[in-house]
C-alpha positions in Angstrom: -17.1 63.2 52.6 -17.6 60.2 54.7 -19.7 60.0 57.3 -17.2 59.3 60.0 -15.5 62.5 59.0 -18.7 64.3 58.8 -19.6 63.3 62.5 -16.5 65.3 63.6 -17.0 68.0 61.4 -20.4 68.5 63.6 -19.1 68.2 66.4 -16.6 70.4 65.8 -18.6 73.2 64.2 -21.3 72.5 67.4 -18.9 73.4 69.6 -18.3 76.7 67.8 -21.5 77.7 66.5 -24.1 75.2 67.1 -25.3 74.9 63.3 -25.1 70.8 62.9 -27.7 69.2 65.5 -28.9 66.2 63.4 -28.5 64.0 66.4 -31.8 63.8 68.0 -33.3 62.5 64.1 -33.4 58.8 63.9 -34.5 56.5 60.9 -38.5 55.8 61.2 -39.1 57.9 64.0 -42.7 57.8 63.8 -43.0 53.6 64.2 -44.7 53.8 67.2 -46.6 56.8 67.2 -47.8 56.7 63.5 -46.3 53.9 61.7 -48.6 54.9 58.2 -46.9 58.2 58.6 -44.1 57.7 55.9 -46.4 55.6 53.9 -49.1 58.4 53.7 -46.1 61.0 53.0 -45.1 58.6 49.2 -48.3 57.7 48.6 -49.8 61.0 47.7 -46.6 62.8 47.0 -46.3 59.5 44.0 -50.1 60.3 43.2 -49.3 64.0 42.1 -46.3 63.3 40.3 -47.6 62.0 36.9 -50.3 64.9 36.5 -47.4 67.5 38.2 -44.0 66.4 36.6 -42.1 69.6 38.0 -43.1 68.1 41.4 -40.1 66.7 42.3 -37.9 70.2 41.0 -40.1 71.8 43.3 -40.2 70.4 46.6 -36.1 69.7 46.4 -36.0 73.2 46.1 -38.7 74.3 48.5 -36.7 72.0 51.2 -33.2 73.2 50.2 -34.7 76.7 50.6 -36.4 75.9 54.0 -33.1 73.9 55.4 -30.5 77.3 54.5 -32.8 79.8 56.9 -33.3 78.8 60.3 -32.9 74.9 59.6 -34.7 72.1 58.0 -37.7 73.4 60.5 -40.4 73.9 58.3 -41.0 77.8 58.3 -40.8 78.1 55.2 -44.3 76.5 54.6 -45.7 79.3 57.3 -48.0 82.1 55.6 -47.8 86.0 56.4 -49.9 87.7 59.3 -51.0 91.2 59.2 -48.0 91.8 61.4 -45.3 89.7 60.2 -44.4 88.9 56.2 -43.1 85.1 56.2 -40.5 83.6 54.2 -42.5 82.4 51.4 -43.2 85.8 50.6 -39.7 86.9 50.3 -38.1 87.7 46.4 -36.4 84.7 46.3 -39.0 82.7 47.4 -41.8 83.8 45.3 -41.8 81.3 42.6 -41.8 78.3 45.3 -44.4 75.8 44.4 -46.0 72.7 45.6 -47.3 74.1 49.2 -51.3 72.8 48.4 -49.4 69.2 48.4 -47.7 69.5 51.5 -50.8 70.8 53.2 -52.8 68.0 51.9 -50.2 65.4 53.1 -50.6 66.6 56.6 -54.3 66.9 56.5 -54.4 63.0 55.9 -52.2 62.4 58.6 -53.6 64.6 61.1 -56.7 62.6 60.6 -54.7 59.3 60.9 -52.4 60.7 63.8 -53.4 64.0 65.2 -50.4 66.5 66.6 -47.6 63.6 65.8 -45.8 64.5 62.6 -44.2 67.5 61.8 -44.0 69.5 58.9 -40.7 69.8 58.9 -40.2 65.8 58.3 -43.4 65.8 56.0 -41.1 68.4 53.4 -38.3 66.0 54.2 -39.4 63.1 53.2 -41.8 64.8 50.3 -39.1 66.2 48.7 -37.6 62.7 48.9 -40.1 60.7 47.5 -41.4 63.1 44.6 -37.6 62.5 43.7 -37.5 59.2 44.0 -40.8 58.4 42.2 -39.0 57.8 38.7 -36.8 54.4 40.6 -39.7 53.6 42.5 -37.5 53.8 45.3 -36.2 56.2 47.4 -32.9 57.7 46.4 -31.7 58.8 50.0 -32.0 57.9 53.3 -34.3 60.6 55.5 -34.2 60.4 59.6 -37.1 61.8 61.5 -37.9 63.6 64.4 -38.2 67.4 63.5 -40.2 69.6 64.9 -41.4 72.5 63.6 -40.1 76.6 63.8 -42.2 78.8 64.9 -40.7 82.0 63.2 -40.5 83.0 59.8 -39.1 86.0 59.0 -39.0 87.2 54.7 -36.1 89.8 56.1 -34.0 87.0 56.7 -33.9 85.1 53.2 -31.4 87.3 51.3 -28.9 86.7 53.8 -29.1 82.7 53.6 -30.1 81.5 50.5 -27.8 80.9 47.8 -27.9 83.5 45.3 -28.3 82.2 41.8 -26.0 85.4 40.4 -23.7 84.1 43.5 -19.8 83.3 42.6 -17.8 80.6 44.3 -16.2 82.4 46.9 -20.1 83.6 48.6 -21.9 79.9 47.8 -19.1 78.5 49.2 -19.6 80.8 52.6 -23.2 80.1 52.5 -22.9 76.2 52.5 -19.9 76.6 55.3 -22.3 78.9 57.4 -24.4 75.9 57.2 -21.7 73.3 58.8 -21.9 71.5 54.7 -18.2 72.0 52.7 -17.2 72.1 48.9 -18.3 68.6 48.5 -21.4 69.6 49.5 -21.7 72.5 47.5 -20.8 70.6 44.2 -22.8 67.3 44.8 -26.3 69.4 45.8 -25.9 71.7 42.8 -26.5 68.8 40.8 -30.0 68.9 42.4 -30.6 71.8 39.0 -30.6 68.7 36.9 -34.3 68.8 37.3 -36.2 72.4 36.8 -36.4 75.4 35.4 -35.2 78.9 35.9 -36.8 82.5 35.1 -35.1 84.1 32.6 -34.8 87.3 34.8 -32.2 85.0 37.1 -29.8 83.8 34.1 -30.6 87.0 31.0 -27.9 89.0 32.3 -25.2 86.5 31.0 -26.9 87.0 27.9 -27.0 90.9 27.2 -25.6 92.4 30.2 -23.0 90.6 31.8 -21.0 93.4 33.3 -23.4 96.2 32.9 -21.8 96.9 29.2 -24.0 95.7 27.4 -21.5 92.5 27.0 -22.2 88.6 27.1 -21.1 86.5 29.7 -17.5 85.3 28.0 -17.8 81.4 29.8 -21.2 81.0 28.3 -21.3 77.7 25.7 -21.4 80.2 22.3 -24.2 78.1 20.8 -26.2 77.7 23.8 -26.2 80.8 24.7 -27.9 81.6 21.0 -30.2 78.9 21.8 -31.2 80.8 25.0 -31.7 84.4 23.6 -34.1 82.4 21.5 -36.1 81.7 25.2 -35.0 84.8 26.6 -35.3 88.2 24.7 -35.5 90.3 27.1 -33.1 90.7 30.5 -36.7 91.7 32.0 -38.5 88.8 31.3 -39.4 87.1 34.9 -42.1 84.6 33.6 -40.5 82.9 30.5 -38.6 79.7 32.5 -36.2 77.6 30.7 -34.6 74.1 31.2 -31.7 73.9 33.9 -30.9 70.9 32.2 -31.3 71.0 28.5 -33.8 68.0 27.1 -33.9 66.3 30.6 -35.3 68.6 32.8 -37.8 66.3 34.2 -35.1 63.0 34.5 -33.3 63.0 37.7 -29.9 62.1 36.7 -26.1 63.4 36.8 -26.8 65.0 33.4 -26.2 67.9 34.7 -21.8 67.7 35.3 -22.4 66.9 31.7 -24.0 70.5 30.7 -21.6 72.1 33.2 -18.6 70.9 31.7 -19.4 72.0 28.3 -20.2 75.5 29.7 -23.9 74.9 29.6 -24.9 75.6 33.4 -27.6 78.0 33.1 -26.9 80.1 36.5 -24.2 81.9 37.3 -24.0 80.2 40.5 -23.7 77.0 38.5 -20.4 78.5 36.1 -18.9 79.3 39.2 -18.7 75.9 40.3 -15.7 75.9 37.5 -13.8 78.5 38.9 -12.4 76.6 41.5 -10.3 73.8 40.8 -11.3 71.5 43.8 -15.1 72.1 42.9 -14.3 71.7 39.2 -12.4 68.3 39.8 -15.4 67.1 41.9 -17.9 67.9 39.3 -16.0 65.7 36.6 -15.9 62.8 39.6 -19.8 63.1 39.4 -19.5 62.3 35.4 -19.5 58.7 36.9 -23.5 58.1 37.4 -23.5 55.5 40.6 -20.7 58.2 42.3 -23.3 61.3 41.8 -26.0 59.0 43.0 -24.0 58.1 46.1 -22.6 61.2 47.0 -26.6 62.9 46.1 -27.6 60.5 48.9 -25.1 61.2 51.7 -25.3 65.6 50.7 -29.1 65.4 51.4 -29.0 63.8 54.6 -26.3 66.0 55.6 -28.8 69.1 54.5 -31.6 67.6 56.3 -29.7 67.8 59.6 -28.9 71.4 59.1 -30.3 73.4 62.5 -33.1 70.6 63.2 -35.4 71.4 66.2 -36.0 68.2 68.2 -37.3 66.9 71.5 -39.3 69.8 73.4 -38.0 72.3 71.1 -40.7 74.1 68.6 -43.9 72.6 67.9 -46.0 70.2 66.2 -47.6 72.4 63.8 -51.4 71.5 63.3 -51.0 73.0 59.9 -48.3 73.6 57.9 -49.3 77.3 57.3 -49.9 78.5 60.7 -48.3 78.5 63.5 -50.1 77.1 66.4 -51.9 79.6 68.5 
């Protein structure tokens, strides 16, 4: 989707339901106000990537998963009260990692620029970076100027994160609730080239596919074998395996490849080939510089899901807690 035709979309959907206000973020945001910001964000995110190669798997998800509830606002980084369980501690959130990094990122710059940066952008532009460390460059484009939620609620995760057992017809609901479209759908999926996934979320394709006792029938026959190898029981919730087989920690469009041979390890990721418009767009993605392109324009759509700006929310003082 080009942007031109993205910009009416918004507005469009704004009118309607008020789920695409990405205007108040602006490219280096922070210039005046803490120009070392950004610099601080790639510097240590780059330092924990070589001793932490899932890094980058993990805060793309932990930011996919904080942008589908409530907006790219930063709750999901909040930690439970005695009173109120947070989304972190939600099912679907319980294997997020990486949160000590983004809490040491913001204790640098709080000490550089005090109650400036959110950590809303700090996610952002984490996720981003960790990413991008392989090209030593960064892959996409991310405009500041979020601030950060201040409610985070675990009840509210099931109903907005994409379920990995999800077919086409409810991921492609979730990404519309979201003002994103097929396109979008497709192009982010590909973020599962880097990664792994329990066996608990895929292990019903393998021995239980529609409570028979049956294998899923669109499975790659040999892969499937490989995986029962992995995966011997449908119980099994701490044995992960490779979303992308052999390059899980290479950030490339390797993963349309696996797809189109019947190798996408999530249901969710199969049913990207049950619809014909999604299916076409995955084989455009074969082409490496398109998946890289498109990657780019899909994240900084994400990243404008629902943003707080101006006086709205806060300037968290740290990323767990919400100011008092």
């Amino acid at each position: 989707m080009k942007i031109t035709s993205f910009v009416f979309v918004c507005l469009v959907v704004l009118s309607v339901i008020g789920v695409c206000r990405g205007g108040g973020l602006r490219k280096e945001f922070y210039q005046k106000t803490c120009p070392q910001a950004e610099e601080i964000v790639r510097n240590i995110t780059w330092n924990h990537v070589p001793s932490n190669p899932n890094l980058p798997a993990k805060l793309l998800r932990m930011h996919f998963h904080d942008c589908f509830l409530r907006g790219c606002d930063g709750s999901i980084l909040i930690n439970s009260t005695a009173n109120s369980t947070a989304e972190k501690d939600a099912i679907p959130n319980l294997t997020l990692a990486g949160f000590d990094v983004i809490e040491e990122i913001k204790s640098e710059i709080e000490k550089a620029c005090p109650g400036i940066v959110s950590c809303a952008d700090i996610l952002a532009l984490a996720a981003r970076d960790s990413v991008s460390f392989q090209f030593k460059k960064p892959l996409w484009p991310v405009l500041t100027g979020r601030r950060d939620g201040i409610v985070s609620l675990a009840s509210e995760v099931s109903d907005n994160i994409p379920s990995p057992f999800a077919n086409f017809s409810t991921l492609l609901q979730n990404f519309k609730n979201k003002g994103l479209n097929v396109h979008d759908l497709v192009v982010l999926s590909g973020g599962h080239t880097i990664g792994r996934g329990h066996c608990n979320l895929f292990s019903n394709r393998l021995y239980n596919f529609t409570g028979k006792g049956d294998q899923d029938p669109t499975l790659n026959s040999t892969y499937s074998e490989f995986l029962k190898t992995k995966c011997q029981s449908i119980a099994d919730s701490t044995t992960t395996v490779e979303l992308d087989p052999d390059s899980s920690l290479t950030f490339d469009n390797d993963y349309f490849v696996i797809l189109k041979q019947n190798k996408g390890l999530l249901q969710s990721d199969a049913a990207l080939l049950t619809n014909k418009i999604a299916s076409k767009i995955a084989g455009e993605l074969l082409r490496s510089n398109v998946f890289f392109r498109e990657f780019s324009q899909s994240m900084k759509r994400m990243g404008a899901i629902q943003v707080l700006t101006g006086t709205q929310g806060e300037i968290r003082n740290k990323c767990s807690v919400i100011n008092s």
